[in-house]
C-alpha positions in Angstrom: 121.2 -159.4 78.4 123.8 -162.2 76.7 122.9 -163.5 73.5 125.1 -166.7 72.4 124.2 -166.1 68.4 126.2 -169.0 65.7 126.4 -167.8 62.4 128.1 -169.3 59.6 130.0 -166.1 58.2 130.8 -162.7 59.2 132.0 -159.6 57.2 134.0 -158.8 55.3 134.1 -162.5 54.6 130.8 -163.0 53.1 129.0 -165.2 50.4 126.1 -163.2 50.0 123.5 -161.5 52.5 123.4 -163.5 55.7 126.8 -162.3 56.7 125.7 -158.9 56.1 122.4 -159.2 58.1 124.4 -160.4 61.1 126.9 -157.6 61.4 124.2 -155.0 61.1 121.8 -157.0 63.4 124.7 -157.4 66.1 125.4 -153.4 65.9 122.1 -152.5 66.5 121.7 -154.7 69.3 125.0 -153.4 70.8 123.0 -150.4 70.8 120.2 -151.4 73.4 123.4 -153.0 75.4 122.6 -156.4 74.2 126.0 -158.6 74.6 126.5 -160.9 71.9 128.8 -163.8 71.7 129.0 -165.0 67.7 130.4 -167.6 67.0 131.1 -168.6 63.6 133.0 -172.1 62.0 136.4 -169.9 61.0 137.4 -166.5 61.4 139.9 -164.8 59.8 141.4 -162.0 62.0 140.2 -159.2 60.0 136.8 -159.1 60.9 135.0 -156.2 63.3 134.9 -157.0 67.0 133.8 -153.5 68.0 130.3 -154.9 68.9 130.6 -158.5 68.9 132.9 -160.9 71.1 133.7 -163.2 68.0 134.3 -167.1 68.7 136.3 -169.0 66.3 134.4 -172.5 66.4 137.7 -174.1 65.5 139.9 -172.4 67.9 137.6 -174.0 70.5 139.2 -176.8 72.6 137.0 -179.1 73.7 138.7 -181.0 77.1 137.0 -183.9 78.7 138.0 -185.0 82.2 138.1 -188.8 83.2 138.3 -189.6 86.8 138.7 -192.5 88.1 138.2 -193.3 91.8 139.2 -197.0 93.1 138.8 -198.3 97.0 140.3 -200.7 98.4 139.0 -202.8 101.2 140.1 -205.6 103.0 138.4 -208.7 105.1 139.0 -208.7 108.6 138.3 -211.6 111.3 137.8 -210.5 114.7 136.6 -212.1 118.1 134.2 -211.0 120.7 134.1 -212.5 123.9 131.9 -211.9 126.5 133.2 -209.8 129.6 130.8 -211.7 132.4 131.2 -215.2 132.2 128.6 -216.9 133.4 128.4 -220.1 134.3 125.1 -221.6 132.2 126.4 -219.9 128.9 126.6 -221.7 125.8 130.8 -222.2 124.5 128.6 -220.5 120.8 127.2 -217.9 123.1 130.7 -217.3 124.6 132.5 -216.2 121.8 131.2 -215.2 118.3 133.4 -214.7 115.4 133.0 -211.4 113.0 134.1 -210.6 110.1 133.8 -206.6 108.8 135.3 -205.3 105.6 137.9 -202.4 106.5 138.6 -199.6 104.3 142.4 -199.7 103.4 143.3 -197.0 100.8 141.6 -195.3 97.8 143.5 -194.5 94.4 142.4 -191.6 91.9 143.5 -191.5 88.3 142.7 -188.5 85.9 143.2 -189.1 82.3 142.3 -185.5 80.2 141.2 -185.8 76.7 141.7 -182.7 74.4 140.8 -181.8 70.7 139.7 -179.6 68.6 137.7 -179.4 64.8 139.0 -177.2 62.4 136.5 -175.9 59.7 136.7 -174.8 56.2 134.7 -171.5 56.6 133.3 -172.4 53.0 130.4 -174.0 51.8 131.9 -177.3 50.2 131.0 -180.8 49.8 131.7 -181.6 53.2 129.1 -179.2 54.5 126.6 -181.6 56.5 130.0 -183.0 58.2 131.1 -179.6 59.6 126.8 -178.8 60.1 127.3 -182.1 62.6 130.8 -181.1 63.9 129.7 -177.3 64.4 126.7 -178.5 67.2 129.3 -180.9 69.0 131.2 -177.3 69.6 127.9 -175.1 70.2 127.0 -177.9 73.1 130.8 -177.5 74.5 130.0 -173.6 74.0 126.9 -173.7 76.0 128.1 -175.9 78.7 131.1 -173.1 79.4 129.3 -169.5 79.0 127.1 -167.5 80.9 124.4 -166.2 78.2 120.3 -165.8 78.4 119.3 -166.7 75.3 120.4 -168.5 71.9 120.1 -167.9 68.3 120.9 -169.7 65.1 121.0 -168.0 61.8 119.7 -170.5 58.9 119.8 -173.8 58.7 123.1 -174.4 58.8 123.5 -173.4 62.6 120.0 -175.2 63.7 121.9 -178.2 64.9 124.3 -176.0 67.1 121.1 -174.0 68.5 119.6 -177.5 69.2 122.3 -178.5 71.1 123.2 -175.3 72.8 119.5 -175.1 74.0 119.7 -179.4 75.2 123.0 -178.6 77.0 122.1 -175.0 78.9 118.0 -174.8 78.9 117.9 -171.5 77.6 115.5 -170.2 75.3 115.9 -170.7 71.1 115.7 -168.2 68.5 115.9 -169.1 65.3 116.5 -166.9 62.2 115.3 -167.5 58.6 116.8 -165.8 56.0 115.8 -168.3 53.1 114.1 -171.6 53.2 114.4 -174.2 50.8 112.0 -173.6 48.7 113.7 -170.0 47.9 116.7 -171.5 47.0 115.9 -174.7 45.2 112.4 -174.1 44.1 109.7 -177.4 44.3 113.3 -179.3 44.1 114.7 -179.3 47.5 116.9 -181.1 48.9 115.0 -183.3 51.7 118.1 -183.3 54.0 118.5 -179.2 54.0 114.6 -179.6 54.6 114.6 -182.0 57.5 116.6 -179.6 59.3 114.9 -176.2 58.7 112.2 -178.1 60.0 113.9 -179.7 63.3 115.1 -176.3 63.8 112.1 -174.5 63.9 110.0 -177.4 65.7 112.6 -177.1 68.6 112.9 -173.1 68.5 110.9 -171.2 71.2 110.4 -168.4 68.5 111.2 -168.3 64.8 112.0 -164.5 63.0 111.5 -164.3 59.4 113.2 -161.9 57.2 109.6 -161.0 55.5 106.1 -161.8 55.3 106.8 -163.6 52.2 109.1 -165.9 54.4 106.9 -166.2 57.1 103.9 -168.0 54.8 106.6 -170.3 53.8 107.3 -171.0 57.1 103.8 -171.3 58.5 102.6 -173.3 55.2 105.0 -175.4 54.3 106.7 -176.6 57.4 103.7 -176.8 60.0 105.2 -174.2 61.9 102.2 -172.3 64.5 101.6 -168.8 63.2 102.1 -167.7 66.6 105.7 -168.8 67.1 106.5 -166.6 63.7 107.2 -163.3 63.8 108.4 -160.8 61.2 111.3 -158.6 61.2 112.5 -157.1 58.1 116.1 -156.6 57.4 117.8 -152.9 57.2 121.0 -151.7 55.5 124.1 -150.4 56.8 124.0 -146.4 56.1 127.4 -145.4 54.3 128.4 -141.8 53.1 131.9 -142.7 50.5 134.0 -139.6 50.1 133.7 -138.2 46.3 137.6 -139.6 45.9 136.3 -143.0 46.3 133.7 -142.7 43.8 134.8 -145.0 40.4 134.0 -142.4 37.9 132.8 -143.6 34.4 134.7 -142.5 31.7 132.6 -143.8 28.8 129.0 -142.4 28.0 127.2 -146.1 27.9 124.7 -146.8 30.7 125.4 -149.8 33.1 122.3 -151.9 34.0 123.8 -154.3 37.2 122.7 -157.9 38.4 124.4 -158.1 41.5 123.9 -161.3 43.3 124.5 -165.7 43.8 123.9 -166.7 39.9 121.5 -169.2 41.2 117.7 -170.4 39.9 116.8 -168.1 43.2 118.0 -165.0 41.7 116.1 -164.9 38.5 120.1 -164.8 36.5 118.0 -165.9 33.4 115.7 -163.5 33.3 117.7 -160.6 33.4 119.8 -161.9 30.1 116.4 -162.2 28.7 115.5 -158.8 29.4 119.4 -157.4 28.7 118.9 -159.0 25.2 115.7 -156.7 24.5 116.8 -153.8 25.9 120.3 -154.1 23.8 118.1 -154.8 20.7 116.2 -151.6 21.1 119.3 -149.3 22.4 122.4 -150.6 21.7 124.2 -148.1 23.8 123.6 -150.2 26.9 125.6 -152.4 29.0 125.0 -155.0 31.2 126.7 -156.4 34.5 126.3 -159.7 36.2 128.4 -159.9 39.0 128.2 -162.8 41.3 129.3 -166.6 41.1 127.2 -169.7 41.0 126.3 -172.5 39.9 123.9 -171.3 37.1 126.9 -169.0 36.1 128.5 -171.4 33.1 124.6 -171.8 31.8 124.8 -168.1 31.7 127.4 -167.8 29.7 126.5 -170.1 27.1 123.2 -168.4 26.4 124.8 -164.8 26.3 126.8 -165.7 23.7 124.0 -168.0 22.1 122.0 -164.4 22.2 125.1 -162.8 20.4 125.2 -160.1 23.0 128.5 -160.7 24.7 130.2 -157.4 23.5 127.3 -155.6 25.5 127.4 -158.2 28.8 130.1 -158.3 31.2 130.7 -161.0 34.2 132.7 -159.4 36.9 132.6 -162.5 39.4 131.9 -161.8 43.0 132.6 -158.7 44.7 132.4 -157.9 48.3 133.5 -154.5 50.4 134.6 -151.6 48.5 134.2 -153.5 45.3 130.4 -153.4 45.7 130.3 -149.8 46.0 132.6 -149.4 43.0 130.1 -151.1 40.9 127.4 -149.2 42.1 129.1 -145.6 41.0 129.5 -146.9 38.0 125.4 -148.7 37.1 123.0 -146.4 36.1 120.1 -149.0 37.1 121.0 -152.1 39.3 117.9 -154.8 38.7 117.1 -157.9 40.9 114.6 -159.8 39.3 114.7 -162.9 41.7 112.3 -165.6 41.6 111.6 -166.3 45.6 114.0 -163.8 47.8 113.3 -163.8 51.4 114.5 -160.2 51.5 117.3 -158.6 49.4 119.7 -156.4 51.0 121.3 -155.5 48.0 118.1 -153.5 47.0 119.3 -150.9 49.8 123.0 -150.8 49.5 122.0 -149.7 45.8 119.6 -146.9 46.7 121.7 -146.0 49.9 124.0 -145.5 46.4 122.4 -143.2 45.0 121.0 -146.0 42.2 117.6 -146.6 41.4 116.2 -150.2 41.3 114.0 -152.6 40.0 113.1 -155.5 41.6 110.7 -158.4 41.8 107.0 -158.5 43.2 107.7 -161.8 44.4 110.8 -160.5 46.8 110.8 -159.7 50.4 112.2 -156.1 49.9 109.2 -155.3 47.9 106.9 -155.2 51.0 108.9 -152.3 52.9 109.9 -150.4 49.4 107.9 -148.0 47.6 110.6 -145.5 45.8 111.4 -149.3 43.5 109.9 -150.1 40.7 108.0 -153.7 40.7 107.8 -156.4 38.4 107.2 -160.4 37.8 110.5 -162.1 38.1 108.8 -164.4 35.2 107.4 -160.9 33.2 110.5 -160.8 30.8 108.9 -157.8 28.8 108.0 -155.9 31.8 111.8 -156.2 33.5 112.8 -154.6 29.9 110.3 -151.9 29.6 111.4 -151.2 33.2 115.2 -150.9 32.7 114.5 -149.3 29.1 112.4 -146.5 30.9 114.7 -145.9 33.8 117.6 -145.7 31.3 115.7 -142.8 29.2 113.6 -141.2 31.1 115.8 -138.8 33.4 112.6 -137.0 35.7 111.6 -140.4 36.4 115.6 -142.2 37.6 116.0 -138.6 39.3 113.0 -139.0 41.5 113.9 -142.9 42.4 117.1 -141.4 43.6 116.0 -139.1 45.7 113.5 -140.5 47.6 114.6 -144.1 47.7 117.6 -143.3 49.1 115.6 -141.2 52.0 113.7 -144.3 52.1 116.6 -146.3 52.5 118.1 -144.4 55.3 114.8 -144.6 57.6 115.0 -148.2 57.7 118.1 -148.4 60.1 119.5 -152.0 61.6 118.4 -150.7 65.3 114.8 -150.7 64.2 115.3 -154.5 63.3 117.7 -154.9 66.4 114.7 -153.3 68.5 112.3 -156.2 67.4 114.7 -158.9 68.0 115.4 -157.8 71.2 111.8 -157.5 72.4 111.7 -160.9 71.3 114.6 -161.6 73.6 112.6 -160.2 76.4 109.5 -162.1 75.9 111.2 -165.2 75.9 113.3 -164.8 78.9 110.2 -163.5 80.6 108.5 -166.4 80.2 
């Protein structure tokens, strides 16, 4: 089976999550021989082909061909006269005048038109102009592979799944990793909206990342509970070598936010809860590493709460850098308001760190080595960190386990249930 997937990113060039989900998806489905052709807007020559065949959307040409075919005929007189000549015949009888349109010669012109978009790869203020540009390639794409079935991750690639399924009639899977209402709350932006919904009106199936997701889906965008099916996300298992462990050399414990500093994430809540937990054991510092735009608003109220000696902002990290922050956190927290899923969760455990994490998350439904809170229960979060922090039999156990936990949910357990998907719908 050919998949033709369109993603917006792909390792190690990543903004968060999605990226990550589609590399591990695409290795798991490499391992039920599962061809998958991904394209994304830009690549930049680092990333790993082992199980993908990567498509740079603007290293795509598209080439139209224009041909023109003119005839040319001419008019041509001729007389017939009749071969017995009989005496009673009529002179207009005798001879009758025709006149016949002869082909003369024919003249082809081809004109070739060529071009290609080029993309930013980011997510800027053009975004709904390379959205629109991205699903005029995904229709040339379609038109010029061999693949069975198509699927869009997010909205951002709905349009090019849209198109891809108009041009080639195959089947349309698409993939949500967060709706709008995850990321912007009851404020969402009716344009980002109006295509989630498109997208999943026109798709043949729709996977959601977690149940959570999928009563989004069903309630608040009309979509048939049959056509929604949920398959949770996994985590990459990793083993780092003890030399590339960051080793702490101060005795303070590291509490870590790692994450888009965005209203989704719940940014605000964990300063509120840092500020307790500092107030109660000063020997405590915090992390929040991420960018977004909530991140200035952070900043202000950490230093209104006169804790900035204790709270660090490291910015985004990605790769290796992850990984280096996990050696060095003690607890790593994700207190977000409406996630979908939350891989980050796993990389932490699969870490060796213990985690807390919100009721009102995704990860929470498969997890049961993390502790559990409100994103909104402030006192709760702190409680939470304080006890992990301080209480050694209890951290030790979360270790232990979660990471077993964590290594049981593998990406070809997801990649199993995406590709039975595949196999219904090509069935059908």
């Amino acid at each position: 089976m050919k998949v033709l997937m369109f993603g917006w990113e792909f390792p190690p060039h990543i903004t968060g999550g999605l990226g990550t989900a589609c590399f591990g998806l695409t290795k798991g489905l490499n391992h039920f021989g599962t061809e998958v052709i991904f394209v994304v807007p830009k690549s930049y020559g680092d990333e790993d082909k082992t199980f993908v065949e990567l498509l740079d959307a603007g290293h795509v040409d598209i080439t139209e061909r224009k041909t023109e075919h003119t005839e040319f005929w001419e008019n041509f007189k001729y007389i017939e006269v009749g071969s017995n000549l009989i005496p009673y015949m009529d002179p207009e009888e005798f001879k009758k005048i025709f006149e016949k349109k002869i082909f003369s010669h024919s003249e082809f012109k081809e004109s070739v038109f060529s071009t290609n978009f080029k993309f930013s790869g980011s997510y800027g203020a053009n975004l709904y102009e390379e959205v629109a540009r991205y699903a005029l390639i995904a229709a040339y794409i379609a038109g010029t592979n061999k693949f069975d079935i198509i699927h869009a991750h997010d909205w951002l690639t709905y349009p090019a799944g849209i198109a891809a399924k108009k041009v080639s009639g195959k089947p349309l899977v698409v993939h949500m990793h967060a709706t709008e209402f995850d990321r912007s709350g009851e404020n969402i932006n009716q344009r980002v909206y109006d295509i989630e919904r498109e997208g999943m009106q026109a798709a043949d199936k729709v996977i959601a990342v977690s149940n959570l997701t999928r009563k989004i889906i069903i309630e608040r965008y009309g979509v048939h509970p049959d056509k929604v099916v949920t398959v949770h996300n996994s985590v990459e298992p990793i083993s780092l070598p003890e030399e590339f462990k960051v080793t702490k050399n101060f005795e303070e414990k590291i509490v870590t936010f790692l994450g888009r500093v965005t209203f989704q994430k719940g940014p605000d809540y964990f300063i509120e809860a840092a500020k307790k937990v500092i107030d109660k054991d000063p020997n405590v510092r915090f992390v929040m590493a991420g960018s977004g735009d909530m991140l200035n608003k952070m900043i202000r109220r950490v230093a209104k709460l006169n804790i900035a000696t204790k709270f660090h902002f490291a910015g985004f990290l990605k790769g290796q850098e992850v990984y280096d922050m996990f050696s060095l956190s003690d607890v790593y927290v994700m207190p977000s308001v409406s996630e979908p899923f939350g891989i980050s969760p796993l990389e932490a455990m699969i870490s060796d760190v213990p985690v807390i994490i919100s009721k009102q998350s995704g990860v929470a439904e498969v997890l049961r080595h993390a502790l559990k809170v409100d994103f909104w229960d402030v006192d709760d979060l702190a409680d939470a960190i304080y006890a992990m922090l301080h209480y050694p039999a209890l951290s030790k156990m979360f270790k232990k386990y979660g990471k077993i936990e964590v290594e049981n949910l593998r990406w070809e357990n997801s990649a199993f249930k995406v590709n039975k998907v595949y196999k219904e719908m090509c069935e059908k």
